[in-house]
N, C-alpha and C positions, 0 to 999 in steps of 0.2 A: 562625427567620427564613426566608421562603419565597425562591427562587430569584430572582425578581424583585428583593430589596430583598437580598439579597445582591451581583446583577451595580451594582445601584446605587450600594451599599456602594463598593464595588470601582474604581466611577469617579472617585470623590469621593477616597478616598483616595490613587490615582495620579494625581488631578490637583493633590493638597498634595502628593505626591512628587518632582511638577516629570516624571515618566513621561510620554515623549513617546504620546497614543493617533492610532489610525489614524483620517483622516476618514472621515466618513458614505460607501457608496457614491453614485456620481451614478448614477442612471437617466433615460434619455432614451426619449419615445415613440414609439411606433409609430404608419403609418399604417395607417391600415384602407382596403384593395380598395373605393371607393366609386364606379368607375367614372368617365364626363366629367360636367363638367356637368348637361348637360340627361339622365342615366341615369338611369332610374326602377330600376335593381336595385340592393337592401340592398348596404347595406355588410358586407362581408368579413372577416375575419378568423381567426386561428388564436391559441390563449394554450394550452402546455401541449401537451395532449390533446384538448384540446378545440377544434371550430370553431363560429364564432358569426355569425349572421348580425342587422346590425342595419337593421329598416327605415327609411325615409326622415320613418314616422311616431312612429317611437322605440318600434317593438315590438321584441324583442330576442328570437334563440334562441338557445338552445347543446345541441349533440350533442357529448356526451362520448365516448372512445373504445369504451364498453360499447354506445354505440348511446341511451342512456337521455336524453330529449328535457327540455331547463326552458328556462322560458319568463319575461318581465318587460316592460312597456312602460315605459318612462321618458316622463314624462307634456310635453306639448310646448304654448307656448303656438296659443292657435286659428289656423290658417293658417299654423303656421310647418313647416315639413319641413327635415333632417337632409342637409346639403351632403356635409359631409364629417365626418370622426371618426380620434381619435388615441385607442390604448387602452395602459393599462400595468398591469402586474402590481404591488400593494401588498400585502407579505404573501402572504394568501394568497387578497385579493379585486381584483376589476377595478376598474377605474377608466378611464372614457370621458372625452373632453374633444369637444363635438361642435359643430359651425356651423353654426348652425339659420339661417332667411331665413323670409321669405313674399315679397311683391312687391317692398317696399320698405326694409325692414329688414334687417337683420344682426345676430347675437348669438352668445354664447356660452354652452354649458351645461357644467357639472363636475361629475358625479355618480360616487358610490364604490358598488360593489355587493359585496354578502356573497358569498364565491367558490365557497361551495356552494350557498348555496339563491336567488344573485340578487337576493333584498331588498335596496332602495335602501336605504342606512345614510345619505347625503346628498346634497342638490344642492343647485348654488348659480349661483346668475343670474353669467354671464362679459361687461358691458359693452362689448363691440368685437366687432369680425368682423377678416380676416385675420389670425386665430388662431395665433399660433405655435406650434412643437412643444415641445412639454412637459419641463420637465427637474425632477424629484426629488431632494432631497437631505436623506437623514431622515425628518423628517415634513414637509419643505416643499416644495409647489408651483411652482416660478417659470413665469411665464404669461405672453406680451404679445400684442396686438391693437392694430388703429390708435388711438394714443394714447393708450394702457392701457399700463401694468406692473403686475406684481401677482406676491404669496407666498401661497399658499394653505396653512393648517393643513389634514393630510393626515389628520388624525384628528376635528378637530371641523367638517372642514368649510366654515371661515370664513374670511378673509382676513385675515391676519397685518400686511399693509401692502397699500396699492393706491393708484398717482398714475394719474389720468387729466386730459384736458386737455391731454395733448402734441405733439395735432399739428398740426406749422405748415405755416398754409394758402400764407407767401410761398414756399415751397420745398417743399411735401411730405414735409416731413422724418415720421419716425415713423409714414409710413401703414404699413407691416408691418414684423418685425422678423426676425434669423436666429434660431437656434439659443440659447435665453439661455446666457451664459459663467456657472458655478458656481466662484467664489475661495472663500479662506479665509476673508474678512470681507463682499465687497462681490457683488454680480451684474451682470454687463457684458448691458445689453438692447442689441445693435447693429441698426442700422434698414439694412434689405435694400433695394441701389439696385435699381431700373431699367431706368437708362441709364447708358448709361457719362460722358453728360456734365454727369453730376449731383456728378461731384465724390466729396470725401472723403465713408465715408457716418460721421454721426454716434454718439453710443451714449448711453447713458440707463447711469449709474453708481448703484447702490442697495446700503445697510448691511442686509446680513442682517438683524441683531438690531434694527438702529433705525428702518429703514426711511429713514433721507436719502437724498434723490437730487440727484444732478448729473447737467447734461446737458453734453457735450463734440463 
């Protein structure tokens, strides 16, 4: 039995032994140096040893501390360029989260890269713009945008659960969100006031596992 289905072994049986185990780490993202606004210079960043610079067209480098130079474009749709970008460390590959535009649009892109050679392993279209910061938990994603929430499988890719349609035009509610909250069962999305005279702000309540949402 290889190591793998060993540690597996192992889970399974302290979870019939009633053996309390440690939660998943939570990882939260980083933002990437992407300057103001209107800056036409790449976005920034450092992972490791390495620094990387990503352009506004989604060309991407990295100098590792040897000096030794790799390269990847993460492919953008026509007209769109690269606002801003949140990056984290999975394993032992990257993982971008980036808010593309063009004139009138806003969106989201979520791509994984192989952490040595760069190769896209996936992307995946992100529906909303003011893009929240990214928080990990295992192999899950949690992500929101105006009127978006969403869990993203961090290995295949795809969207575990995703409610869109949440934002209310009488009050604003749900145009961006803070920081999402990672519980034992449920993800707290709370929506980022303002003004101060907007009152309590509300929050978007979601089951890990089953994806129900309440709004409060």
């Amino acid at each position: 039995m290889g190591l793998e289905n060993l540690s597996a072994a192992a889970v399974i049986i302290a979870s019939v032994l009633g053996v309390p185990q440690a939660p998943p780490a939570v990882l939260v993202t980083e933002s990437a140096d992407c300057g103001g606004l209107d800056s036409e210079q790449p976005c920034r960043f450092t992972q490791a040893t390495s620094e990387y610079q990503l352009g506004r067209d989604g060309y991407l480098e990295r100098r590792d501390a040897a000096g030794q130079l790799a390269t990847m474009r993460l492919v953008l749709e026509d007209g769109f360029l690269i606002e801003r970008a949140e990056f984290l460390r999975v394993g032992d590959d990257l993982l971008l989260i980036c808010e593309v535009h063009d004139v009138e649009v806003g969106v989201g892109v979520v791509a994984r890269l192989d952490g040595a050679s760069l190769r896209l392993k996936w992307r995946l279209h992100f529906p909303a713009f003011n893009i929240s910061i990214g928080v990990a938990e295992g192999s899950s994603l949690y992500l929101a945008g105006i009127g978006t929430v969403a869990a993203i499988d961090l290995e295949q890719g795809r969207y575990r659960w995703k409610h869109e349609g949440l934002y209310d035009r009488a009050r604003y509610s749900f145009n961006s969100f803070e920081v999402p909250e990672v519980g034992p069962t449920d993800v707290v999305f709370r929506e980022r006031l303002t003004a101060p005279e907007a009152g309590r702000p509300r929050l978007v309540r979601v089951s890990k596992v089953m994806g129900r949402l309440s709004k409060e």
